[in-house]
Structure formats: C-alpha cells, structure tokens
C-alpha positions, 0 to 999 in steps of 0.5 A, spaced: 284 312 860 289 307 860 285 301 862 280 303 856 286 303 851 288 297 853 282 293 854 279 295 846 286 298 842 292 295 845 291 289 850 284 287 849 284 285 841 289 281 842 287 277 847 281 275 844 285 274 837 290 269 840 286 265 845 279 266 843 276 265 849 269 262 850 265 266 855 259 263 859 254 265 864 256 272 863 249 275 864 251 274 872 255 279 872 251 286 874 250 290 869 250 297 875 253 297 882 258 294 887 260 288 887 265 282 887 268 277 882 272 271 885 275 266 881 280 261 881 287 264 879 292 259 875 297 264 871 299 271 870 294 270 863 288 271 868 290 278 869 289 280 863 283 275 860 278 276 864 278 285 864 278 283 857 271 280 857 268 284 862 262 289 859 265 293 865 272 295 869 274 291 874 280 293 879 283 288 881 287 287 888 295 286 885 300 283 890 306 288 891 311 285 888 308 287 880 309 295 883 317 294 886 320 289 881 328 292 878 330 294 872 327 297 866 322 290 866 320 292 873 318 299 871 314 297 866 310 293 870 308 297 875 307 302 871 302 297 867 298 296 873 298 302 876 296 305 869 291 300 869 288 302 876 290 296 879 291 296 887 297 294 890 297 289 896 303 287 901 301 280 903 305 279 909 302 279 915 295 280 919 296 288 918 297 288 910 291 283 909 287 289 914 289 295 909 288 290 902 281 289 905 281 297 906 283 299 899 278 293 897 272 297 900 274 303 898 272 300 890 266 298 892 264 303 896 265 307 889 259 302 887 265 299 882 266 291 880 273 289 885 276 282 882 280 277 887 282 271 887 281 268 894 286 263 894 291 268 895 296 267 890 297 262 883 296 255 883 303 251 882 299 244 880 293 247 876 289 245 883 283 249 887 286 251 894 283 252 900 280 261 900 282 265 904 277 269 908 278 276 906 274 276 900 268 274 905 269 280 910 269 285 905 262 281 901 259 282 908 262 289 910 260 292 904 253 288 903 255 287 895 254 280 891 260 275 890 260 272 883 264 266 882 269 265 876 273 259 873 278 260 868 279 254 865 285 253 860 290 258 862 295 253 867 296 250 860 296 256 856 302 260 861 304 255 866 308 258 872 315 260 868 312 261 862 313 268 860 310 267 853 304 264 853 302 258 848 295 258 844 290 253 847 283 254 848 280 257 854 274 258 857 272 264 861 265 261 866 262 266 870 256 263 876 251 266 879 252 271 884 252 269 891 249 273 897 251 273 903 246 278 906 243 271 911 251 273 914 249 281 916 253 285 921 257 277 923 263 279 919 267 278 925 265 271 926 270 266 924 266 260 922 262 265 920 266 267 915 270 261 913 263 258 912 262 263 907 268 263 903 268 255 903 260 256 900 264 261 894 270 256 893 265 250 893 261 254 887 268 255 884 270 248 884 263 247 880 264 251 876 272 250 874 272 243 875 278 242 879 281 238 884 280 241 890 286 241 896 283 243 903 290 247 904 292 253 902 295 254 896 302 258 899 302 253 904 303 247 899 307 252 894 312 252 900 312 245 902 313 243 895 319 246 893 321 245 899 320 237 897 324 239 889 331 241 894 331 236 899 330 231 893 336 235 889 340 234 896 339 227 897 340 225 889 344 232 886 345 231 878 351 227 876 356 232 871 356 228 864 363 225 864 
C-alpha cells in the first residue's frame, strides 16, 4: 500500500517534476511474469527514479545499512525501505551473499520484477565496474530474463555526498532482455557465470556509455580512498597564519 503511495501520491510526482526523466526502451520490460532488471547504480537517486517509471513494482535488494542507521534519520530510512518493500542485504562475507540470493529467488519465485545492481555498491567516479556473479546464479536458477538498465544523468544529479540532489537531465534506458536459457542447470559453474554476467555488463555499458573498469567497484572504492589519506598524510593542509 505504501509502495503505491509513494510510487503516484507522494514520491513519484515529484521525481517526475524535477527531473523529468527521458525514458527509453521501456517496452522491454515484461509486462507479466518474473523477471530481473539490472542496471548500473551511480547515486542513492537511482533508488527512487527507476520504480517511479516502472509500469509494474519492483523489489529491490537494499544493503543493510539503510535498515540499522542511528538516530531519528536512521529510523526513517529503514522505516521508508521497508514500507517500500524493499530487502535488506548484508554484504559481508560468502554467507550474506547466499542469503541475498535466497531473498532474491524468493521474489521471483513469486513471479514479480527484482531489481539489483550488479556492480555491488555505488560508482565513486561515475565509471562502469566489473559485476558480481549473483545476479547470473539467481537469472539461471530461477530461469527468468535479465533486462539491462542505464541510468544516465544521476552522478551529476546527486554525486556521492550530495544529500540534496541538484536539477539535471536524466535518462532512464531499458535494453532487451537477456536470456540465459543457453546456461541451463550450469548455475554452479564459475566461467559459466562469469560469462554470463560479463555479457549483462557489456549490454549495460552500451546502453550507459560509460567507462568500463575491469575491477570491482568496492575494490577501487577502497583503494582510492586509501590514495586521498596517504596523500593527506604525505602533504597535510597547512593552518592559514
């Protein structure tokens, strides 16, 4: 009830007011039946645009951080994702990542739209990451198509840090559906996965027309940011005399 209200009352409206998104291909998301839609993901705005132009409801795997945060903020937002239907996912460790493909193929199961992006986590730079395999086990063990999303215009709309997003022209870019019927009971083969997921991130790329960095985005998340301290370390801001 919620997700509706959000979606055409309160949320929705606005989205569309603000950043009047350009929507395309938007045919290739089945009308009826399970399925995925995985896009790239460049700012917490991409949350709330791409249900907003949906036909149909979308439950996304959330990590777990927007359902624990503190304070009167922190209760807020989990109530928000949960009232939103959204799935908590705790992405630390091989286990976490078994149950999120659990919760996962229990929305499908339910022959409903699940949304994921597979680069695991926000782009810091505004580039395309390597994907994690998760989406590609739960596309074969559920034996469901794999739209390929682009969100075009959000790193510049609300860049990481930004809590106010900024007016700028977005495009939403849906692709056809991938199918992975060809991979059928391989779903415990590695290359087999990684292949699949390399195909869905090459169709991703095209569509967003982003550069690509064949490393995952947490590592190079880390590993910049670990660069921005040791260049404060070795050149720390000198007090203004």
């Amino acid at each position: 009830m919620f997700y509706y209200l959000l979606k055409y009352v309160l949320l929705g409206p606005l989205l569309r007011l603000v950043f009047r998104p350009r929507i395309e291909g938007l045919e290739h998301v089945p009308s009826s039946g399970a399925a995925i839609v995985a896009g790239n993901h460049l700012s917490f705005s991409d949350h709330f645009l791409m249900p907003a132009v949906l036909k149909r409801r979308i439950t996304f795997l959330a990590k777990a951080e927007y359902f624990t945060g503190p304070g009167l903020k922190g209760r807020l937002t989990a109530f928000f994702f949960h009232s939103a239907g959204q799935i908590p996912v705790d992405r630390s460790g091989k286990e976490a990542g078994q149950a999120a493909i659990r919760e996962g193929l229990g929305v499908l199961g339910k022959g409903e739209l699940l949304g994921i992006y597979p680069e695991g986590t926000r782009s810091h730079d505004g580039r395309l990451y390597k994907g994690k395999v998760g989406v590609a086990v739960m596309a074969l063990k559920a034996g469901v198509p794999v739209v390929p999303c682009a969100m075009i215009g959000t790193f510049e709309a609300q860049p990481p840090g930004r809590k106010i997003p900024r007016v700028h022209p977005v495009v939403i870019r849906f692709g056809k559906p991938l199918d992975f019927s060809r991979y059928a009971g391989m779903e415990n083969e590695k290359a087999v996965l990684r292949a699949a997921t390399d195909e869905l991130m090459y169709a991703i790329l095209t569509l967003s027309e982003q550069e690509y960095v064949d490393q995952y985005a947490a590592v190079a998340k880390a590993e910049d940011a670990e660069r921005r301290a040791e260049d404060k370390r070795r050149f720390p801001r000198m007090p203004l005399s």
